[in-house]
C-alpha positions as CSV (number, residue, x, y, z in Angstrom):
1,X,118.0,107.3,56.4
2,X,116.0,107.2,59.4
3,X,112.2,106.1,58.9
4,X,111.2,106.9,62.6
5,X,112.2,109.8,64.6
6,X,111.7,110.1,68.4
7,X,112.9,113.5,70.1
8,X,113.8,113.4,73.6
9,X,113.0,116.4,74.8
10,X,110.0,118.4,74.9
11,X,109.1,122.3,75.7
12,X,106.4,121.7,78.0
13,X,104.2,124.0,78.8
14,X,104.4,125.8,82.4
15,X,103.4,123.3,85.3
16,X,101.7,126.4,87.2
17,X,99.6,126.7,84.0
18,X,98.7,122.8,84.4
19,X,97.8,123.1,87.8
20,X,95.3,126.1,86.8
21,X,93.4,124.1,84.0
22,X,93.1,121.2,86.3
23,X,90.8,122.9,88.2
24,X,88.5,124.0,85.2
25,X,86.2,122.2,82.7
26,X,86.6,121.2,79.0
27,X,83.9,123.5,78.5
28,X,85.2,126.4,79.9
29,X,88.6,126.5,78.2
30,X,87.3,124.9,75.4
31,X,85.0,128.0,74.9
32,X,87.6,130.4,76.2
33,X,89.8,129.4,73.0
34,X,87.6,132.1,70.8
35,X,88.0,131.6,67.0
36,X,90.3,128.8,67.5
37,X,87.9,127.0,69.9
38,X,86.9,124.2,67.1
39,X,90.3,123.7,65.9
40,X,91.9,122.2,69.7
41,X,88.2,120.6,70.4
42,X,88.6,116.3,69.7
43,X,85.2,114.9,68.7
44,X,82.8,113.2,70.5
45,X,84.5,109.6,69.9
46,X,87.2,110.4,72.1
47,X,85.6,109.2,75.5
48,X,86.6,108.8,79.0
49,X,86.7,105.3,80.5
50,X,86.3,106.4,83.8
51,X,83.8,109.5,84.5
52,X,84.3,111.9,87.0
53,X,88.3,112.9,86.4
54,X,89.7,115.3,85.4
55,X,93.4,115.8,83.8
56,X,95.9,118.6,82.7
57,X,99.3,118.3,81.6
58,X,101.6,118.8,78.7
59,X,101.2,116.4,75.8
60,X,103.9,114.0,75.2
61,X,103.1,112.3,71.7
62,X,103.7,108.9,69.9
63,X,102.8,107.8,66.6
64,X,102.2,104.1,66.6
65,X,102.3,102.0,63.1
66,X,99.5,99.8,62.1
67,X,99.0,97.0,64.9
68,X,101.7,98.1,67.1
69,X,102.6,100.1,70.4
70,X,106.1,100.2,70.4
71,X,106.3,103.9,70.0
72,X,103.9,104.2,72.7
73,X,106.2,102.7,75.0
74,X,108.8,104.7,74.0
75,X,107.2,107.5,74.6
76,X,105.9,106.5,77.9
77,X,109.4,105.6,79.3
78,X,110.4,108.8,78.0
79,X,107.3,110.6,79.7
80,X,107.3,112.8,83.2
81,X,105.4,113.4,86.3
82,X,102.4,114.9,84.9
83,X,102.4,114.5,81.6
84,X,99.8,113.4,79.1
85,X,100.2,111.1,77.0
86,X,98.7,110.9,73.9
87,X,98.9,108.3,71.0
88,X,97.9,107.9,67.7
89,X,97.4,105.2,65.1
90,X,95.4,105.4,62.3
91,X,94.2,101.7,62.2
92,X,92.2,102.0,64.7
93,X,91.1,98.6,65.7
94,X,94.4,97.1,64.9
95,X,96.0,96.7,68.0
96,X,95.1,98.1,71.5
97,X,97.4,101.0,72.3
98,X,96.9,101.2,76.0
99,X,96.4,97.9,78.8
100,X,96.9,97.6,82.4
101,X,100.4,97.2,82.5
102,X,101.2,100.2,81.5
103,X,98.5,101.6,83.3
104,X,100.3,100.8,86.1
105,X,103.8,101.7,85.2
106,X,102.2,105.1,84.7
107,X,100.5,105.2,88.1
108,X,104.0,104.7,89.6
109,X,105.7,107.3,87.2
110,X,103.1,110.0,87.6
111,X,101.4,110.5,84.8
112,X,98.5,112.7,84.4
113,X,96.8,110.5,82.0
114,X,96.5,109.4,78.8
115,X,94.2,110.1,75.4
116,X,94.4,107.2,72.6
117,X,93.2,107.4,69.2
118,X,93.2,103.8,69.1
119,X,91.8,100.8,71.2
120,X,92.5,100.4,74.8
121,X,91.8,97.1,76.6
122,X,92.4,95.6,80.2
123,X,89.0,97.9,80.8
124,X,87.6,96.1,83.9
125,X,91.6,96.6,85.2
126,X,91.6,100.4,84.3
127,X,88.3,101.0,85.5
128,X,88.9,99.7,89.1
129,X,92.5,101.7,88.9
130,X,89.8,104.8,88.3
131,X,92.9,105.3,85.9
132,X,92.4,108.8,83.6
133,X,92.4,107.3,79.8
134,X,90.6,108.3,77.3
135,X,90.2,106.4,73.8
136,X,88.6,106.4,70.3
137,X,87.8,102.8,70.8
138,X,87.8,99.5,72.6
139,X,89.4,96.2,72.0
140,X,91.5,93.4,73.6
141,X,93.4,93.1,70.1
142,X,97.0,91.9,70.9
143,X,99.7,94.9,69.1
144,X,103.0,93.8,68.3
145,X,106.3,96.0,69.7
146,X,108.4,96.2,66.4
147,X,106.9,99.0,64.3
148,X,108.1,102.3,63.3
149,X,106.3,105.6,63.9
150,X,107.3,109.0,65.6
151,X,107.5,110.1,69.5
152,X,107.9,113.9,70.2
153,X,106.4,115.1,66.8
154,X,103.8,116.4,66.4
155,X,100.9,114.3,65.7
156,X,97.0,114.8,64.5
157,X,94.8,113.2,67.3
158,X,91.4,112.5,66.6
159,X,91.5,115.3,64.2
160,X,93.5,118.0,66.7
161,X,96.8,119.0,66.1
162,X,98.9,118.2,69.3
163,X,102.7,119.7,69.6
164,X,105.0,118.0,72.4
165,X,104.7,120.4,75.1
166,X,100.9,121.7,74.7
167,X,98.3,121.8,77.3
168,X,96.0,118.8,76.7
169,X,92.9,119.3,79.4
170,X,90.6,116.2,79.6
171,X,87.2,115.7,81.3
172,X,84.0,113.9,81.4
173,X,83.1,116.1,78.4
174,X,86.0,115.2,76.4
175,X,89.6,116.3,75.3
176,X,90.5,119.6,74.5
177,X,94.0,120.7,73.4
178,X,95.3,124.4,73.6
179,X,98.8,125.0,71.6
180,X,101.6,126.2,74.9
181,X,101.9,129.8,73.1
182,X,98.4,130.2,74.0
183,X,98.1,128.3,77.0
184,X,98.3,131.5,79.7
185,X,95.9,133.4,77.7
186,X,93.2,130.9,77.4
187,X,93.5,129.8,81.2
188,X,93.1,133.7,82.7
189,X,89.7,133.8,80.3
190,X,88.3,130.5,81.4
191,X,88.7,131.3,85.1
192,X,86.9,134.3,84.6
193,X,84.4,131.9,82.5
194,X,84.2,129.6,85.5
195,X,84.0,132.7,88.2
196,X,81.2,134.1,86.0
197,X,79.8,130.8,86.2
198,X,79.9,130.7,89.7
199,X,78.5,134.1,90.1
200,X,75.3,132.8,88.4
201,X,74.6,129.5,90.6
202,X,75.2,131.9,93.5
203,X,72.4,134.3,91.9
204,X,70.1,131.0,91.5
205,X,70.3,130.0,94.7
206,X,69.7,133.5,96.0
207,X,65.9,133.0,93.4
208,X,67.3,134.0,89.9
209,X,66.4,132.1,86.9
210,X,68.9,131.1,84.0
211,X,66.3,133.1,81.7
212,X,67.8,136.5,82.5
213,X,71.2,135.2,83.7
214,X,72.2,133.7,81.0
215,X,71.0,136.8,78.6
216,X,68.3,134.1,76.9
217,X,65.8,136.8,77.9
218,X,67.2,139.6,76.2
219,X,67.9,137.8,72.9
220,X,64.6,136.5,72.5
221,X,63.1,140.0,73.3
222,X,65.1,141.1,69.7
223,X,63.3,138.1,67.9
224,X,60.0,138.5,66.1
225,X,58.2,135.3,67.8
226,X,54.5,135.3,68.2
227,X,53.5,134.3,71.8
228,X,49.8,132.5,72.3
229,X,48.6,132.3,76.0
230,X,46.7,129.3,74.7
231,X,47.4,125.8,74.2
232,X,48.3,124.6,70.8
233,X,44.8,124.0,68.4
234,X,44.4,120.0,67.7
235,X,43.6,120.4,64.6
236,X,46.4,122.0,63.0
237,X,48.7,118.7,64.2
C-alpha cells in the first residue's frame, strides 16, 4: 500500500472570486468570516517576508516529511497560474521548505505566492525578488528530496485547516484561509466591510472623529464609568 498520496487535480475556487479578495485586507475578510472567523485565521508566527503585498489564490497543498521538500516540489510543478501554495511540515526547523530557486520557478509559472509552516531561506534573494512568501520560520537548513508526505490533501497549516481549492488571502497582517463553499459569501461582506470603511475615512477627512464613527461613543455612553474633569490625585499612585 501506498504511504503517500498526491492528487492531481484540485476544485479551485472561482478565479473572479480571487481577483475580488486581492483587493481586500486580511482584516476585512478575516472579520467578515463571522463565527467561523478564528477557525480560517493562522497565528501570528506566520509572517510575511516582504511587507507591503498582498496575495489571493486557491490553495494548492503539500505535506513535507521531517527534513525534506520533496512534496513541495511536487506540488509546485503540479501548481497553476495563480495559485497558492502552501506547505506544511511539522519539524519546523528541519529543513527549509522554500529557497530562491524555486522562487524563481514560481515567478516564471505564476504563482500567487506561497505560505510555509516551515523554514524558508535564500531571504536576502526573496526579499530583493519582493517575492510573496510567508513562513513560520527562518533557516538556511539544507532538506533532503526523498521523503514521503501528501500533495492535494488536505493539510493543517499553522493550525488552519486548508482544502486544495480554498481561498487563502495573505497580507502584511497575516494569512487567512476561507473554505471555497464559503468563499462568495464572505467576499460580498468584506467589500461592504471595506466600502464602509471607506465611507468613514471620507467622513474624517470631511472633520469626523473615529469616536462616533466607529460607534465607540455610543457604547461607552451604556457603561457605568465615572468621568473626573481633573487630573489624577498623586497620592493615590
Amino acid at each position: 500500500m501506498a504511504i503517500s498520496s498526491v492528487f492531481l487535480q484540485v476544485d479551485r475556487v472561482d478565479p473572479a472570486i480571487c481577483d475580488r479578495a486581492a483587493r481586500l485586507s486580511v482584516a476585512d475578510v478575516h472579520e467578515a468570516m463571522g463565527p467561523n472567523a478564528r477557525a480560517g485565521l493562522m497565528t501570528s508566527r506566520m509572517r510575511a517576508l516582504n511587507r507591503g503585498l498582498t496575495i489571493a489564490g486557491p490553495a494548492i497543498t503539500a505535506m513535507s516529511a521531517p527534513g525534506d521538500n520533496l512534496m513541495m516540489h511536487r506540488a509546485l510543478y503540479l501548481a497553476q497560474r495563480g495559485d497558492v501554495l502552501v506547505v506544511v511540515t511539522h519539524a519546523e526547523s528541519s529543513g527549509a521548505q522554500w529557497g530562491d530557486v524555486a522562487a524563481h520557478y514560481a515567478v516564471e509559472k505564476g504563482l500567487a505566492g506561497v505560505i510555509v509552516q516551515g523554514c524558508i531561506r535564500d531571504t536576502n534573494t526573496l526579499e530583493r525578488m519582493r517575492f510573496p512568501v510567508w513562513s513560520t520560520l527562518i533557516s538556511p537548513a539544507r532538506p533532503g528530496k526523498s521523503g514521503h508526505g501528501m500533495v492535494n490533501t488536505p493539510v493543517s497549516c499553522d493550525g488552519v485547516l486548508v482544502h486544495p481549492g480554498d481561498l487563502v488571502l495573505a497580507d502584511g497582517d497575516g494569512v487567512v484561509v476561507v473554505p471555497k463553499g464559503d468563499a462568495a459569501r464572505v467576499i460580498d461582506a468584506a467589500v461592504q466591510r471595506m466600502e464602509r470603511d471607506e465611507t468613514a475615512i471620507r467622513a474624517i477627512a470631511a472633520g469626523g472623529h473615529p469616536w462616533q464613527l466607529s460607534g465607540a461613543a455610543d457604547s461607552y455612553a451604556q457603561l457605568d464609568v465615572a468621568e473626573h474633569d481633573a487630573p489624577y490625585p498623586r497620592g493615590n499612585a
